[in-house]
C-alpha positions as CSV (number, residue, x, y, z in Angstrom):
1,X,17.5,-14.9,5.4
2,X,20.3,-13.2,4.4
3,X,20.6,-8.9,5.6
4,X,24.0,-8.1,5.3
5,X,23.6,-5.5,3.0
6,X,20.5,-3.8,5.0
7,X,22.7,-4.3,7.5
8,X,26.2,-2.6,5.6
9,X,23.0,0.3,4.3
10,X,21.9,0.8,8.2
11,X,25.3,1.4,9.3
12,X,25.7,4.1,7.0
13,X,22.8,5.5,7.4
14,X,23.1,6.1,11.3
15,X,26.6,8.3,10.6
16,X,24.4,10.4,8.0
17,X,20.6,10.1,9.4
18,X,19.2,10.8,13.1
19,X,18.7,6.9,13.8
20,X,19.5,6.0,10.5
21,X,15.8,6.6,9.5
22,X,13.8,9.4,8.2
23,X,10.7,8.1,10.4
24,X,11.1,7.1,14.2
25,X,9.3,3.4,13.8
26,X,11.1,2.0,10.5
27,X,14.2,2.0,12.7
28,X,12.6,-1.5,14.4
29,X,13.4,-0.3,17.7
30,X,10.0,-2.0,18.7
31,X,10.5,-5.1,17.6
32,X,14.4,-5.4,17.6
33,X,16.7,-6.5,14.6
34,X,18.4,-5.0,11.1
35,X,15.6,-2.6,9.2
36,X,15.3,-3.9,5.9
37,X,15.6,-1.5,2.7
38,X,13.7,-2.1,0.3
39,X,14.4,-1.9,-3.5
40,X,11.4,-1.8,-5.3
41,X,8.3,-3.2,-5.0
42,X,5.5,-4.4,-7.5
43,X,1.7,-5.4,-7.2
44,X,1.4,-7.3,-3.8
45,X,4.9,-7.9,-3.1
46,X,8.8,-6.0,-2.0
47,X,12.0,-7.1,-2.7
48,X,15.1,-5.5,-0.1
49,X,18.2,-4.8,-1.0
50,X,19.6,-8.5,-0.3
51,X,17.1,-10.2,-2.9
52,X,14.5,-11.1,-0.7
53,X,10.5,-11.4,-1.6
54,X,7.9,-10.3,0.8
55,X,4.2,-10.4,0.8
56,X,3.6,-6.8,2.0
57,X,1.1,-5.7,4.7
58,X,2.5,-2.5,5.9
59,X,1.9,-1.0,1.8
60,X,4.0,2.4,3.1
61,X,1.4,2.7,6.0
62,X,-2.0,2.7,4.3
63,X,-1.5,4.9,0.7
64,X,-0.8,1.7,-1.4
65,X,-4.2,0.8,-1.7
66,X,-3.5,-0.4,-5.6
67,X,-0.7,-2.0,-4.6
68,X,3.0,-1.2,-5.5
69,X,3.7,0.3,-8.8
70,X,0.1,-0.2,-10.9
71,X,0.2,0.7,-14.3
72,X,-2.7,3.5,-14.4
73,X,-0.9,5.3,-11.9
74,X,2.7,4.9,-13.1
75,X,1.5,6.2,-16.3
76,X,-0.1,9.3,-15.1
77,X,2.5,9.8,-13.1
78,X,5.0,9.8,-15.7
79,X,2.8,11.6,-18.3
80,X,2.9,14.6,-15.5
81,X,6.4,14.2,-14.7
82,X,7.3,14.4,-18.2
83,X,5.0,18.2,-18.9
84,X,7.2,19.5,-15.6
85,X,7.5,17.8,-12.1
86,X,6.3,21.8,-10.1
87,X,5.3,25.2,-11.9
88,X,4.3,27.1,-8.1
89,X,1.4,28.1,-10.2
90,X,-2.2,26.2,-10.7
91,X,-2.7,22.9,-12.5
92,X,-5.8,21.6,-13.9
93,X,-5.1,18.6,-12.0
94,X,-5.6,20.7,-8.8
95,X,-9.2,21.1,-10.0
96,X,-9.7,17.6,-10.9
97,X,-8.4,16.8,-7.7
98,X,-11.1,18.9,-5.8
99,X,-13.9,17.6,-7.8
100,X,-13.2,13.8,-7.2
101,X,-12.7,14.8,-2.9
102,X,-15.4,16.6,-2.8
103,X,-18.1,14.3,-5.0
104,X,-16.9,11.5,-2.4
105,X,-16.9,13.7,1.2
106,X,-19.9,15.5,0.8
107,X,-19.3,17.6,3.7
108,X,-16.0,18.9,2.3
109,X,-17.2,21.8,0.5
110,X,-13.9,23.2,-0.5
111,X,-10.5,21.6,-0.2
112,X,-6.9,22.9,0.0
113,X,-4.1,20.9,-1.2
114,X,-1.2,20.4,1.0
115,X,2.2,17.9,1.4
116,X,1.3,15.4,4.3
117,X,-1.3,14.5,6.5
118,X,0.3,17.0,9.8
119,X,0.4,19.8,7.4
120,X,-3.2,19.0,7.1
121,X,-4.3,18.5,10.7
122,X,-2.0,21.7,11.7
123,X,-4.0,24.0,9.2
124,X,-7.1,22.4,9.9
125,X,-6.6,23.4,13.2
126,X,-5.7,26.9,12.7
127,X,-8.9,27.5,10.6
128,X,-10.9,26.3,13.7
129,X,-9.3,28.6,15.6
130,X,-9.7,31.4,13.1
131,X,-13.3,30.7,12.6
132,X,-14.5,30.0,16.5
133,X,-11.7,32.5,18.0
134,X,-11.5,30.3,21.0
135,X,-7.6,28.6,21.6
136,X,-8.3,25.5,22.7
137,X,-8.4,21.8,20.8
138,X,-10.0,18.2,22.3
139,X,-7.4,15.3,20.9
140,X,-8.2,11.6,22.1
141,X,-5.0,9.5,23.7
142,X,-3.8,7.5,21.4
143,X,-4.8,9.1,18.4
144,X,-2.1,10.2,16.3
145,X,-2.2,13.8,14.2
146,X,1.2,14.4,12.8
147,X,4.0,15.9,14.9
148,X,2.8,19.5,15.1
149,X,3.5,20.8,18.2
150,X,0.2,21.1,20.1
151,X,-0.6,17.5,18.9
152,X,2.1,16.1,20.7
153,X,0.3,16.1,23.7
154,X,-0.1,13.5,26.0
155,X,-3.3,13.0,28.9
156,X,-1.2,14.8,32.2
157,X,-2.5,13.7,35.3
158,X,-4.8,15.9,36.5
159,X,-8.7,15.0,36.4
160,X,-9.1,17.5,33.7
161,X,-6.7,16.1,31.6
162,X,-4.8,19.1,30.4
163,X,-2.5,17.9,28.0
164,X,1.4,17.3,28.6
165,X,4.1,17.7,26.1
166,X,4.8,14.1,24.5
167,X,8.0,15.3,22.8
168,X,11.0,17.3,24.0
169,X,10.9,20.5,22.3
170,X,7.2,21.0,22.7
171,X,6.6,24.3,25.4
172,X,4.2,22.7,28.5
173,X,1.7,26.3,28.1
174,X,1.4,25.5,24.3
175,X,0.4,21.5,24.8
176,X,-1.6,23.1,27.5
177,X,-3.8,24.3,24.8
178,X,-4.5,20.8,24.3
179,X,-7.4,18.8,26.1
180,X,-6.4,14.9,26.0
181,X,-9.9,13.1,26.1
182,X,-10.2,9.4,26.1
183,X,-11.3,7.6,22.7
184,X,-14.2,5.7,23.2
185,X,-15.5,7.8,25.8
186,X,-18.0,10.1,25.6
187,X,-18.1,11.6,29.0
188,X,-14.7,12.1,29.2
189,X,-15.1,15.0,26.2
190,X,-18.4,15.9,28.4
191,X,-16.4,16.7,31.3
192,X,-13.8,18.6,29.5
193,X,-16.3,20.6,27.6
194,X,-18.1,21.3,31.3
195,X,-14.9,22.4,32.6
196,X,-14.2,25.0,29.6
197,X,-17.3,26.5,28.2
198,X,-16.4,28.7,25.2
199,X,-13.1,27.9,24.8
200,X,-12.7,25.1,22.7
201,X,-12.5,25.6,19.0
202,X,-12.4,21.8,17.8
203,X,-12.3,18.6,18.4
204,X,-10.2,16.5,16.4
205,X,-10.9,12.8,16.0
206,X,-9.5,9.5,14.5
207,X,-12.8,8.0,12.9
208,X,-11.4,4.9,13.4
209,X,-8.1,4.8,15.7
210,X,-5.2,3.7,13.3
211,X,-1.9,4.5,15.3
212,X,-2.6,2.4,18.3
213,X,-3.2,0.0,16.4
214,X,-6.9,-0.2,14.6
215,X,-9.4,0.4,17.3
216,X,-12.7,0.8,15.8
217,X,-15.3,3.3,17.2
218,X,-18.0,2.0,19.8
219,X,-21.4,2.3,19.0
220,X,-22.6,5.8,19.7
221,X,-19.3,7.6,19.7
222,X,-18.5,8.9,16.5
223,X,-22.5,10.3,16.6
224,X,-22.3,11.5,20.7
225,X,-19.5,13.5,19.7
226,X,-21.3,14.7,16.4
227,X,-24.4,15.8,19.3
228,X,-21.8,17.5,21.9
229,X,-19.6,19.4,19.6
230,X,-23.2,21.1,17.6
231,X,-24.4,21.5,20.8
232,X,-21.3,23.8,22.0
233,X,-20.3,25.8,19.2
234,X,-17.3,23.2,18.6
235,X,-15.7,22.0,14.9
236,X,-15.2,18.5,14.7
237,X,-12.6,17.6,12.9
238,X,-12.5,13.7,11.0
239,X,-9.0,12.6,10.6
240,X,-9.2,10.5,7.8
241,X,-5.6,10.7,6.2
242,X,-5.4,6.8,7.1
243,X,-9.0,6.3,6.5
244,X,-10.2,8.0,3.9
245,X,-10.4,6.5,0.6
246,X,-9.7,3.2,2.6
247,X,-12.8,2.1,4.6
248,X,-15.0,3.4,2.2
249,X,-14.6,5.4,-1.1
250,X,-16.4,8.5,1.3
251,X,-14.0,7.0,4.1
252,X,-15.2,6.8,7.9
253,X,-17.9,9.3,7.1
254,X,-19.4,7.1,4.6
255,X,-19.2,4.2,6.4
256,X,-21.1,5.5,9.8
257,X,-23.0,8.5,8.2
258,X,-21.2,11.4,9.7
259,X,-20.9,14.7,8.8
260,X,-17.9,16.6,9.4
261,X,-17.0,20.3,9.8
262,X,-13.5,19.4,8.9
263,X,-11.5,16.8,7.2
264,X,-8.4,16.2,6.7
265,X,-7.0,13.5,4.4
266,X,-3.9,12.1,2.9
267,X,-1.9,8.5,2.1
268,X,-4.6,7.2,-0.9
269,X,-5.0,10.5,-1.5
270,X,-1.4,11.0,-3.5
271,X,-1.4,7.5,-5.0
272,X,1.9,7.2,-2.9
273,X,3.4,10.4,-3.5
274,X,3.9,13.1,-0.7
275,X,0.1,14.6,-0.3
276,X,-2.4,16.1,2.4
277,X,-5.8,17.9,2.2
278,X,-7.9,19.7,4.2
279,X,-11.6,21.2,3.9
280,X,-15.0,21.8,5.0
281,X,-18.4,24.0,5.2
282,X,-17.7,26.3,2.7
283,X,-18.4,29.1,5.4
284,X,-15.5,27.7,7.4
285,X,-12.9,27.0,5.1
286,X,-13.6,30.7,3.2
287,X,-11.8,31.7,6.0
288,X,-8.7,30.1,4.6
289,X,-6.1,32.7,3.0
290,X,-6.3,34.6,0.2
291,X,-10.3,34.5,1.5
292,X,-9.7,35.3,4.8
293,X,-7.2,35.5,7.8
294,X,-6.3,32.2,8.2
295,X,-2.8,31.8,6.8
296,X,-1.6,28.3,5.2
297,X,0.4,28.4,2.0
298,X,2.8,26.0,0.6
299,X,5.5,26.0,-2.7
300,X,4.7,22.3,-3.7
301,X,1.0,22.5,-2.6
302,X,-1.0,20.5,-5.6
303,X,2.0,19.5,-7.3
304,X,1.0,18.5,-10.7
305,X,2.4,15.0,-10.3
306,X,1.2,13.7,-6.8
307,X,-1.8,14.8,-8.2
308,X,-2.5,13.0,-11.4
309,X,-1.4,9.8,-8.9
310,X,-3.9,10.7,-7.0
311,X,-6.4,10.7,-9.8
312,X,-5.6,7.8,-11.4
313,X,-5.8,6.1,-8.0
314,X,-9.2,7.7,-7.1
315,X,-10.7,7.0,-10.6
316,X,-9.3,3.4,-10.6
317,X,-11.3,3.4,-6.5
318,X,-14.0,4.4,-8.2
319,X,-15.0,1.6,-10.2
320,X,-17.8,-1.0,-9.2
321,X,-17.4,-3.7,-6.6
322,X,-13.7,-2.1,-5.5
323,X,-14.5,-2.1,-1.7
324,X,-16.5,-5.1,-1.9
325,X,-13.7,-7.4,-3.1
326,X,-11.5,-5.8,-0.4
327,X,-13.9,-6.7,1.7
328,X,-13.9,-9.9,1.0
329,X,-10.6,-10.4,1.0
330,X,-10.1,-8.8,4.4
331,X,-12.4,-11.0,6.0
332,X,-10.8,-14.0,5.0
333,X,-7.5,-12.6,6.1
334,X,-8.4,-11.7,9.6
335,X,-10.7,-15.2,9.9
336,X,-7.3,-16.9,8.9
337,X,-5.5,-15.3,11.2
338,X,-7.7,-15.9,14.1
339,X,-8.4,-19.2,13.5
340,X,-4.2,-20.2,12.5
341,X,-4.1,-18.4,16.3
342,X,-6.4,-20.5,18.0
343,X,-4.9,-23.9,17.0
344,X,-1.5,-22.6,18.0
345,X,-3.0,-21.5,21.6
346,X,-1.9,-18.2,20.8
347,X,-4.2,-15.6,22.7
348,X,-4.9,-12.5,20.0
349,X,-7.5,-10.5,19.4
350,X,-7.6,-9.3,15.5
351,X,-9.4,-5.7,15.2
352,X,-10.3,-5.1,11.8
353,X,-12.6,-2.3,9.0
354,X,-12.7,-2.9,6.1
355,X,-8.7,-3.3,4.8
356,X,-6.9,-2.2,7.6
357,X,-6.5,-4.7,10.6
358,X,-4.2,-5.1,13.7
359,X,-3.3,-7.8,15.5
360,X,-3.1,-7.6,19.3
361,X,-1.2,-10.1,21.4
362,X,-4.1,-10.2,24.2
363,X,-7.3,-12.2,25.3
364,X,-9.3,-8.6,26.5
365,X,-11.2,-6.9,23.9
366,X,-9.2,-3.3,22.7
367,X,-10.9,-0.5,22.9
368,X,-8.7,2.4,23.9
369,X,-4.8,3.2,24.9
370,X,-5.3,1.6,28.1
371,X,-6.7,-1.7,26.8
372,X,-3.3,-1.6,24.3
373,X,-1.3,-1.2,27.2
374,X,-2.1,-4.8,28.0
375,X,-0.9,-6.5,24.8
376,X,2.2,-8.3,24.7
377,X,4.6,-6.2,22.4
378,X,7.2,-8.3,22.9
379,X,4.9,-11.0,21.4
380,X,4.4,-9.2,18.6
381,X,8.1,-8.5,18.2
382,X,8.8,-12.5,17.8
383,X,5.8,-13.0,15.3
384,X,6.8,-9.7,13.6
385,X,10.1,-11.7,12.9
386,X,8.9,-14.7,12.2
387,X,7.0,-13.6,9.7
388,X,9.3,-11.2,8.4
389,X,11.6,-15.2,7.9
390,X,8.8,-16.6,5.7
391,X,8.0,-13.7,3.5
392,X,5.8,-11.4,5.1
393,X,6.4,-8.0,5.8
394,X,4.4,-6.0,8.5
395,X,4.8,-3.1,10.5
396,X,7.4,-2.9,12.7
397,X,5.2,-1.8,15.9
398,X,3.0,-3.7,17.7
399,X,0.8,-0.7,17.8
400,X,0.2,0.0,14.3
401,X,-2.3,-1.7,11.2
402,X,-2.0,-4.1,8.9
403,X,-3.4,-2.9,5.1
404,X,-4.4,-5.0,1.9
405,X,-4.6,-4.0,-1.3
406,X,-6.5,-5.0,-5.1
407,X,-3.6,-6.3,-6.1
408,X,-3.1,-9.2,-3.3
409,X,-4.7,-11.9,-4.9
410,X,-6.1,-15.0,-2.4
411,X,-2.8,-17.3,-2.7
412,X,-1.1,-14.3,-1.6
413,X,-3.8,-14.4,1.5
414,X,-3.2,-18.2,2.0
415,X,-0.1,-17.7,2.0
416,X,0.0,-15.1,4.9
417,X,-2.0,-17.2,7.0
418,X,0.2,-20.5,6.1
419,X,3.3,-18.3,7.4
420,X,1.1,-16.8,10.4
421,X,0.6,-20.9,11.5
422,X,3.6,-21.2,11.7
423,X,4.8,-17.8,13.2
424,X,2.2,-18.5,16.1
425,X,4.0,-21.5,17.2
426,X,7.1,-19.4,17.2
427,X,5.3,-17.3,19.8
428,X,3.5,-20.3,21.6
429,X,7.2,-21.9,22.2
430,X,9.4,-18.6,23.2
């Protein structure tokens, strides 16, 4: 497969670019090898720089739910576009916006627009704050947030778990703020609760883990942590930027029944432009600035053209039997997958919701950061490349999720598992 001029890009880019990337994991530092730029994509499939065709799986991490490119949402995209790209002033867009979020999360009362998914955690977390008056947040290891500051925290050692910083830059007594429970475990958030009664404003959750890889929920601990956070006076907080709009049109929270106090929400959300959201109980997010104290304000907030994206894409969600063909075409993904694993001897273990999967190089179930720990990443690494030979693009971390879209059509899915016969013999004979 010829890269040279990924390769000839790359170079360039690391005199210009920290890394040479504008996002730590598409520099393939996990999996080794030249990055691959990409120059356009369409429907199920990307071309790079060099001419060649993949089959994509990574779909810009989850927004691409369409597919590259689909005519509704070019259209409105360029129909906006073409009235003004930004006016910093309302749209009507804006308000068809809200309606369609909160018609599908009926516990998101009202909704504030913002540019990416930390934006919306960050300010989601500030309004807790503002509405409990208590400092402190519960985040789950492993669970990602966004790179706000008192989210990159790490579990420290202490039984508590008072969190660590995970990134230089980050002052120990602000990621001190943050309790790191561990996902999947209930009495873990029990015990920090116990040990800080009246001082947690929220607890902040991945509905379905999607950054360590997708690491479904256990039975019981989405609604335990529903039960403990009423019980105490705590927000719960869904982060659904990954899931919402995926799993379910109503995301995680239609899927299991939940109701939030807080979601936040991105990706599908912007029909892949630049987009975030957060909302709530009316009574909590009224305290949201110009209503009340909570400050959050933004220039490109609502811009009139991730918007219309986002409707087009929402609307075209909408329609009948959308999640059930996903569905259906996720399940004979992931079957094909296991089973092209099994007659190559290759131990895995295939996690999978609805259209978002991960493959784990390991023969124990993965339920938490710990269980990932055990995977083979440099596993991964070889079938991430030997897919990446026979067409197939996927994320570049073993720790991340595979997404399918409408627009792969079942060759494309035979396909992948053709390629993923073969890449598992690759792996069985390293």
């Amino acid at each position: 497969m010829q890269t040279d001029k990924s390769a000839s890009l790359f170079a360039r880019a690391q005199e210009l670019i920290p890394g040479g990337v504008n996002s730590p994991v598409r520099a393939f530092r996990s999996v080794g090898g030249t990055p691959r730029f990409i120059a356009r994509g369409k429907g199920s499939r990307v071309w790079d720089v060099d001419g060649n065709e993949y089959i994509d799986l990574l779909l810009s991490w989850g927004p691409l739910i369409l597919g590259h490119a689909p005519d509704a949402v070019v259209a409105a995209a360029r129909e906006a576009l073409e009235a003004g790209s930004t006016f910093g002033a309302p749209t009507e867009a804006e308000v068809r916006m809200a309606e369609l979020v909160t018609r599908a999360f009926p516990s998101v009362e009202l909704v504030r627009m913002v540019n990416s998914g930390t934006e919306a955690t960050m300010s989601a977390i500030r309004v807790a704050r503002a509405f409990t008056g208590r400092d402190k947040i519960v985040k789950f290891d492993g669970c990602w947030h966004g790179h706000a500051d008192g989210l990159l925290a790490k579990a420290g050692s202490t039984g508590l778990q008072y969190g660590v910083p995970d990134s230089a830059g980050v002052p120990a007594a602000y990621a001190g703020e943050t309790l790191v429970a561990g996902y999947n475990d209930l009495d873990s958030v029990r015990r920090l609760v116990a040990a800080h009664p009246d001082e947690i404003a929220c607890v902040i959750v991945e509905p379905i883990a999607g950054n360590m890889g997708v690491v479904p929920p256990r039975d019981g601990f989405l609604s335990g942590l529903r039960e403990i956070t009423a019980e105490h006076g705590i927000l719960l907080i869904l982060d659904e930027v990954i899931t919402g709009f995926r799993v379910a049109f109503g995301g995680a929270q239609e899927l299991y029944g939940l109701d939030a106090d807080m979601t936040t929400l991105g990706k599908i959300l912007g029909g892949g432009f630049p987009v975030g959201a957060y909302g709530g109980k009316r009574n909590i997010m009224e305290m949201v600035s110009p209503l009340g104290p909570a400050v959050q304000a933004g220039t490109l907030s609502g811009n009139p053209v991730a918007m219309s994206a986002g409707v087009a894409t929402l609307t075209a969600l909408a329609e009948p039997g959308v999640y059930d063909e996903l569905e259906r075409k996720s399940a004979i993904l992931a079957d094909g997958l296991a089973d092209a694993a099994a007659r190559a001897g290759v131990p895995i273990v295939c996690n999978r919701v609805g259209s978002m999967m991960t493959v784990f190089f390991t023969d124990r179930p993965v339920a938490n950061v710990s269980d990932l720990g055990l995977a083979d990443k440099d596993a991964y690494a070889r079938f991430f490349h030997a897919m990446l030979d026979r067409g197939v693009y996927m994320a570049p971390s073993y720790c991340e999720a595979a997404f399918l879209s409408t627009a792969h059509s079942d060759a494309d899915l035979a396909a992948i598992v053709a390629a993923a016969a073969e890449a598992f013999a690759v792996v069985r004979g390293s």
